[in-house]
N, C-alpha and C positions, 0 to 999 in steps of 0.2 A: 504493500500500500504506500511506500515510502515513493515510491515512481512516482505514482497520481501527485505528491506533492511537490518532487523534484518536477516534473512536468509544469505542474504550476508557474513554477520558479522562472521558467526557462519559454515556455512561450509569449508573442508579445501580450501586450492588455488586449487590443480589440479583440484577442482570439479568446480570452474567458469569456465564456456563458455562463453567468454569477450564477444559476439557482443550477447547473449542473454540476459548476463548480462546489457550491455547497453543500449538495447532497454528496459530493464525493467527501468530502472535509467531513460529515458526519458520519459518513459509513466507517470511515478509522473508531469510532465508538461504537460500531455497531456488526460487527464480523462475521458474516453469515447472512446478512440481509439482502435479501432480492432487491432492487431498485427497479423494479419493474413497474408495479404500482405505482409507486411514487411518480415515473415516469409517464402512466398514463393519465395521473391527476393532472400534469403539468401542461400532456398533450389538451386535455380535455376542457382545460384554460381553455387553451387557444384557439380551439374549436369553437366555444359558446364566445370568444371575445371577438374573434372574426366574426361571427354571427349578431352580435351585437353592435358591434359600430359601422357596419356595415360600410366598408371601407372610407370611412372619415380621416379627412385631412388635417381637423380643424383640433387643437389640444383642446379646448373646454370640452367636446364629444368624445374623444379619447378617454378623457381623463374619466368624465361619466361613465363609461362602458368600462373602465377598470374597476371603477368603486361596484360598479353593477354585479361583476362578475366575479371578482376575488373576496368582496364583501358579501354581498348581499346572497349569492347564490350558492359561493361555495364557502362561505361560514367565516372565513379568515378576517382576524380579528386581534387587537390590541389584548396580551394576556395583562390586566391592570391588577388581576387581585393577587398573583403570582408570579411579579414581574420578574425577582429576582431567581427564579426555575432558570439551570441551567437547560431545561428540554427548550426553553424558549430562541435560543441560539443554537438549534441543533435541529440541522432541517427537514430531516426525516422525523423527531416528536413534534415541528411544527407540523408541519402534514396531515402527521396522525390528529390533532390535538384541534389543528384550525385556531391555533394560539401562537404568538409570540411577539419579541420586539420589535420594534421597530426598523432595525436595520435586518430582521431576516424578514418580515413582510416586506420591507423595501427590494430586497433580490427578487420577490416574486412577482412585483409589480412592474418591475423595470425589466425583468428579464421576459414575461411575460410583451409587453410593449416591442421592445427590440424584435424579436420573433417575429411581430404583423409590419415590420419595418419604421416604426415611429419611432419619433427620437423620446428618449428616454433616461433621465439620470436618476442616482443617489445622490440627495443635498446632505451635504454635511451641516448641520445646525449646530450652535454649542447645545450642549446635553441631549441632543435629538437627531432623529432620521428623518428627512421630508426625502418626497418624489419630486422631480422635476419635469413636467411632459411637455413639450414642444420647444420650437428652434428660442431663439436667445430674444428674437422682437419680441412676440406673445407667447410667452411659454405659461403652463399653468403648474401651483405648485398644489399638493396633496397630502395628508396626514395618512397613511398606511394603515397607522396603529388605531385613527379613529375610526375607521372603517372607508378610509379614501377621500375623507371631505374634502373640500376645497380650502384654499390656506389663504387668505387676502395678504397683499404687504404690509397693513396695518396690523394683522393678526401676526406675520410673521415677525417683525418688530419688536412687537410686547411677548411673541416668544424667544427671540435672542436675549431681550432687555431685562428679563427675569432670571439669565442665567449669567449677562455678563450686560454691564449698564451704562458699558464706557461704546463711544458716541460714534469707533471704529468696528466696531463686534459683526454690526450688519454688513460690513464692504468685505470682512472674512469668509463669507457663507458663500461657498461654490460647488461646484458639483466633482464626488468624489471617481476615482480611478478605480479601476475594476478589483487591482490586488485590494488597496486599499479598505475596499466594501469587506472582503473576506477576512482583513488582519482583524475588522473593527468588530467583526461575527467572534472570530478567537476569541480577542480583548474581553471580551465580555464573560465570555468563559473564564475563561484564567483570572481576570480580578475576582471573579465571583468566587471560580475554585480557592482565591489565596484567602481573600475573607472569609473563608469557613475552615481555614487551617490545614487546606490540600495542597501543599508547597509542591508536593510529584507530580500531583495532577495539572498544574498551573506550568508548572517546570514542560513538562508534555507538550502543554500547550504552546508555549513560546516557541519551544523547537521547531514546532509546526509550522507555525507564519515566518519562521527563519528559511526553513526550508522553501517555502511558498513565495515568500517577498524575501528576498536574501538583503533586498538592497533597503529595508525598512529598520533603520538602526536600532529605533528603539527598545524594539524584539531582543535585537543581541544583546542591547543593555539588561535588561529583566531578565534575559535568560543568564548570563553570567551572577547576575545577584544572586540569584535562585540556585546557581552550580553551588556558589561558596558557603549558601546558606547547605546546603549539600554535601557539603566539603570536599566537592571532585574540584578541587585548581587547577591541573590542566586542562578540564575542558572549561574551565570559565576563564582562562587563558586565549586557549582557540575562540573565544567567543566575544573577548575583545579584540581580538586581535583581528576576526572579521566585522569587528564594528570599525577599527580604525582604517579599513581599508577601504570605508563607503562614506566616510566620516570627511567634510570639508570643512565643516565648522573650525580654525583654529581653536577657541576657549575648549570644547568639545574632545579635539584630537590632544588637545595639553592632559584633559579630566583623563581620557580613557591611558594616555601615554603612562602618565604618573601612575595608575593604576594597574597597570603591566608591571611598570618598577616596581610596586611594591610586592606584589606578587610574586614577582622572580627572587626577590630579596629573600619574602618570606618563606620561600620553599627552598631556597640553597640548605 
């Protein structure tokens, strides 16, 4: 299973297809699971979504025939009362469940989209996941986790501004890159695994989006912390040492250098 992620790794962004890519990222939890089904849930999106927009150009009828179709029809929806369920970043218990957060309803809406050829992102938000459906003039933005509503820029505003109040926060919000989408599916794992005391399980995790996103530093950072918290040094060694290799930040490459030093010091 270590291919699928090295694979990951290695081909370009356009070529991920986020909700195949995620169901393959889950099935590493899941070993033995047919993806058949799952696959024909996803087919069967895009069957009733074709059907529903009846090939519409326009993003406000896109975006309606997603909320139609991923909300209304086939169940998918914001898990609010058990947000923090690791099933909810895990996209074969999304599946099963018709529950989860935000950024994995957001793979299914977007990947969905992409599929009938509309343009389609993940917004990165602070503290949240929006959809983004149409070109850059009139694009329309979407809550996933509320069941697909529609997101006004007034509404999206006062939701940046709740989470960050400084007057630059909104000109940050862009639409994320496909690894990205995947690391941010991980991340969520792994903080969750380390908050309940699964430092192996989180340690797993990090390896994963290292593997996946090689060039996504922060990974190597956590994962290194998490070796030492481990106490394997040499591979929290190798794990800076591929952090400094992607690393252009000087203060950064100083942080991770001196942290080599010390390490070699301490293991002489």
């Amino acid at each position: 299973m270590n291919d699928d992620l090295m694979h990951l790794g290695l081909i370009d962004e356009d070529e991920i297809l986020l909700d195949e890519a995620a169901l393959a990222l889950a099935l590493l939890d899941h070993a033995g699971t047919d993806l058949a089904p799952y696959d024909d849930v996803l087919e069967a999106i895009d069957i009733r979504l074709a059907a529903v927009a009846g090939g519409s150009t326009a993003a406000p009828e896109q975006a309606a025939a997603l909320a139609t179709v991923l909300a209304e029809e086939f169940g998918f929806v914001g898990d609010a009362e058990t947000y923090d369920d690791p099933a909810n970043a895990d996209l074969i218990r999304v599946i099963d469940r018709r529950r989860g957060l935000p950024v994995s309803l957001a793979i299914l809406y977007v990947a969905a989209a992409r599929r009938l050829g509309w343009v389609a992102n993940v917004l990165d938000v602070p503290g949240h996941v929006l959809v983004l459906i149409g070109e850059e003039a009139a694009p329309v933005v979407i809550d996933p986790f509320r069941g697909g509503i529609p997101v006004d820029r007034d509404q999206l505003v006062a939701l940046v501004a709740a989470m960050d109040p400084s007057p630059a926060a909104v000109r940050h919000i862009a639409a994320m890159p496909n690894r990205a989408v995947l690391v941010r599916l991980l991340l969520n794992q792994a903080t969750r695994a380390e908050q309940g005391g699964k430092g192996r399980r989180a340690l797993e995790l990090y390896g994963r989006m290292t593997m996946m996103a090689p060039g996504y530093g922060h990974a190597w950072w956590e994962r290194a912390r998490l070796e030492l918290v481990d106490g394997d040094v040499p591979a929290a060694r190798h794990s800076l040492a591929a952090m400094l290799e992607i690393t252009r930040d000087p203060q950064l490459r100083e942080r991770v250098s001196a942290m080599l030093d010390a390490l070699g010091t301490g293991s002489a």
